[in-house]
C-alpha positions in Angstrom: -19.7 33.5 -19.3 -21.8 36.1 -20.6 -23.7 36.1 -23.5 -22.3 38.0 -26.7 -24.4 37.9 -29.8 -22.2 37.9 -33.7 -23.1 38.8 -36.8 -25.3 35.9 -38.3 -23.3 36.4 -41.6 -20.2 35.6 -39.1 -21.6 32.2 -38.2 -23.3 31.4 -41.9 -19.2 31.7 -42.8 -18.0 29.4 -39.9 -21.0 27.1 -40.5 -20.2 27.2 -44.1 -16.0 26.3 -43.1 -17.5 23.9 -40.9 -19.6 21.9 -42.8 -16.7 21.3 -45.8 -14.4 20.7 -42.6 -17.0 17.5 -41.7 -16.7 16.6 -45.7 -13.1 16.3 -45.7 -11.8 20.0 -46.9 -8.6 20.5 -45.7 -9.0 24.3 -46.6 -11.9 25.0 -44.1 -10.5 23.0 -41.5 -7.3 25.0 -41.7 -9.4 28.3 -42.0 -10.9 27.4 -38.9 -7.4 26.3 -36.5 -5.8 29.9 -38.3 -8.9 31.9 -36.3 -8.9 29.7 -33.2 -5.8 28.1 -33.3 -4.1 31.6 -31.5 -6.9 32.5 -28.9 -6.6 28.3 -27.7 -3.1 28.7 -27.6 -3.2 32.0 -25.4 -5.9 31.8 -23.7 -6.9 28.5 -22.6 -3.4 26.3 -23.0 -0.4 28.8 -22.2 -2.1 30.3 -19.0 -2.6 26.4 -17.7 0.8 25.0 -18.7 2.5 28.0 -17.9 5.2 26.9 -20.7 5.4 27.7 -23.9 6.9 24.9 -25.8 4.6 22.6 -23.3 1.5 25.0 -24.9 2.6 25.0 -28.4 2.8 20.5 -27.8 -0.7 20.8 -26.7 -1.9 23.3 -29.3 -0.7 20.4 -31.5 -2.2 17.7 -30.0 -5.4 19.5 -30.3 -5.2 20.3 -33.8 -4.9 16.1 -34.4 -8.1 15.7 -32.0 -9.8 18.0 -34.1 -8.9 16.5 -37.2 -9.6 13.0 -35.7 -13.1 14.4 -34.5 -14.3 16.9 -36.9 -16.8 14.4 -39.0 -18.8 13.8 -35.5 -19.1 17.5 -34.6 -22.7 18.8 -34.5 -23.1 22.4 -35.1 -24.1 24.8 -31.8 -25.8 28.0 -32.3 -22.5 29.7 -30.5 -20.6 28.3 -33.1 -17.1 25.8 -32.7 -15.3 27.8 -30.5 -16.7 26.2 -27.2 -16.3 23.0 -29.0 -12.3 23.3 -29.6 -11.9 25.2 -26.5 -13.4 21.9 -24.8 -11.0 19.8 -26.6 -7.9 22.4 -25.8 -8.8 21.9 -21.8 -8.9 17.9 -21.5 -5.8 17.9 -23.9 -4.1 20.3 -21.0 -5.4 18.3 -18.2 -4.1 15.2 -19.9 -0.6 16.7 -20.1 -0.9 18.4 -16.3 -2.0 14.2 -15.1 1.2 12.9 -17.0 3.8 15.3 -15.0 0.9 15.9 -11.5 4.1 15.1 -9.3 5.7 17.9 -11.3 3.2 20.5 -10.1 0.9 21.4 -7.5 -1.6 22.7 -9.8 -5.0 21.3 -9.0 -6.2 19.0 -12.1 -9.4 18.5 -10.5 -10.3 22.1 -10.7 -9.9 22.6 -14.1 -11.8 19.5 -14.8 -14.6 21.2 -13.1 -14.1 23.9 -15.1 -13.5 21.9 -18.8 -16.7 19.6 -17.9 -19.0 23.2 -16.9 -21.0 24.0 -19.6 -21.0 27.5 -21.0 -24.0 29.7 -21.9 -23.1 31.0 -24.7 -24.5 33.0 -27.6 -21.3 33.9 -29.1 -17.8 33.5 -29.5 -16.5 36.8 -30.5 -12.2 36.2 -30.3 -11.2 39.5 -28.2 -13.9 39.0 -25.9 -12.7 35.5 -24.9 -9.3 36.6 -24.6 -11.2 39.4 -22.4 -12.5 37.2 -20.3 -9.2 34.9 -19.9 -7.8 38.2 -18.6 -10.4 39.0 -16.1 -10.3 35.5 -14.8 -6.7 36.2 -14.1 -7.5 39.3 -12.9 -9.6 37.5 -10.4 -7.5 34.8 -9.5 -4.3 37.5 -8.6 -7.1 39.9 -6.7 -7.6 36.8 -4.6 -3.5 36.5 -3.9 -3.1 39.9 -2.9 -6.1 39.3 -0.2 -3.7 37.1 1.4 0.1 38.8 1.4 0.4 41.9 3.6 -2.1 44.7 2.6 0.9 47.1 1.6 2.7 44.6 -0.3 -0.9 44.4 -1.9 -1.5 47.9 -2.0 2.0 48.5 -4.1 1.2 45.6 -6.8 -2.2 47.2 -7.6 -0.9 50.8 -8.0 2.6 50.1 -9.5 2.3 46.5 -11.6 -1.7 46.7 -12.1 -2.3 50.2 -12.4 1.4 51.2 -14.0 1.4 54.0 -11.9 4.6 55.6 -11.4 6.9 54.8 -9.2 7.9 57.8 -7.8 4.0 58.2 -7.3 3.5 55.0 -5.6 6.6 55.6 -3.5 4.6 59.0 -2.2 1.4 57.4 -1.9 2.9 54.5 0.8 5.3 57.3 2.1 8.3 55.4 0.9 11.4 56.9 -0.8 11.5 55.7 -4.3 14.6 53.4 -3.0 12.7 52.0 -0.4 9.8 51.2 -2.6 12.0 49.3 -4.9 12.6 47.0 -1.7 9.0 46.6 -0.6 7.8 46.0 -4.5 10.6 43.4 -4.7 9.4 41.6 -1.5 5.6 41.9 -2.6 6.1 40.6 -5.7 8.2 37.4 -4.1 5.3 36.8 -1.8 2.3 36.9 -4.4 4.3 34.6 -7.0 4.6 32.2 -3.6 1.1 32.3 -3.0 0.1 31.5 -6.5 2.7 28.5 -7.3 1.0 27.2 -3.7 -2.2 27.5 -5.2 -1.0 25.8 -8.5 -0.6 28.5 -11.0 2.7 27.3 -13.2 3.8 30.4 -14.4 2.4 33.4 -12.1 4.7 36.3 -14.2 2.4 35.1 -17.4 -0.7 35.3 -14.5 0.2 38.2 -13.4 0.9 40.0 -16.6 -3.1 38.7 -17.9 -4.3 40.5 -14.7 -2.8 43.6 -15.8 -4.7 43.4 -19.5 -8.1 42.7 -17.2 -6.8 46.4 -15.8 -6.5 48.0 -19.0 -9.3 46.7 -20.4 
């Protein structure tokens, strides 16, 4: 991840939440879940679950790890996020082991990915959420490398780029009727190769990429 440097009044005001947190003050602890409570719940829990009500159980069960944990948390330079964002990905992988016969999404990976440690400096919100997008971003670039180069070629210009259609019709030398066909079958095939590599929702995926686009 790459290194984004806050304000040091910024984390003087976490450390401050954090430290009351550790003593028992119900009113830092819930200042900190209000600012990363959301970002957990978007970024690291909904894009793995791929279901919101499954996400919003998890977001729960992460709040009562926190409050279970909280008096043995040692404060990091980057701050708590990495710490709750850590306890957010083994309470997904916990849920995705319960129901693995479920899905064909691959646990193992996103241990990897839970256990890797960070280097970070910071833990500015929209940044993380930027970087949740681009890592959708990558994972979608990597699908379209393996459906037909025109399906491809139409989900980058129409859903990606939100070109327009009668635009992207031209550009593939399609009517605009035609193109409606040959975005319907391009979409079908990229949400087949995601669910075979184990994405649970790849609409939610998909629409992440098209943030990393914007961005």
């Amino acid at each position: 991840m790459r290194l984004v440097q806050r304000g040091a009044a910024d984390l003087d005001v976490e450390r401050g939440w954090v430290d009351r947190a550790k003593a028992g003050d119900r009113a830092a602890l819930r200042s900190l879940l209000e600012k990363y409570g959301p970002v957990l719940y978007r970024a690291v829990l909904l894009p793995r679950l791929g279901d919101e009500a499954r996400a919003k159980d998890a977001l729960a069960d992460t709040y009562a790890k926190v409050v279970a944990t909280m008096p043995r948390y040692e404060w990091h330079p980057a701050g708590i996020y990495p710490w709750l964002r850590t306890i957010a990905f083994h309470v997904a992988i916990d849920m995705l082991r319960a129901r693995k016969r479920e899905t064909p999404f691959d646990v193992d990976d996103l241990q990897r990915e839970a256990d890797r440690k960070a280097d970070v400096q910071g833990t500015d919100v929209s940044y993380l959420e930027q970087e949740e997008a681009a890592r959708a971003r990558r994972k979608v670039e990597g699908a379209l490398e393996k459906i037909n180069p025109r399906y491809a070629e139409a989900i980058r210009l129409r859903v990606l780029q939100e070109r327009p259609r009668e635009e992207v019709a031209k550009a593939l030398g399609a009517t605009p009727a035609t193109f409606d066909v040959i975005l319907h079958r391009a979409m079908a095939a990229l949400r087949k190769v995601l669910t075979a590599e184990g994405v649970p929702d790849s609409d939610r995926l998909i629409d992440s990429a098209k943030r990393a686009s914007h961005g």
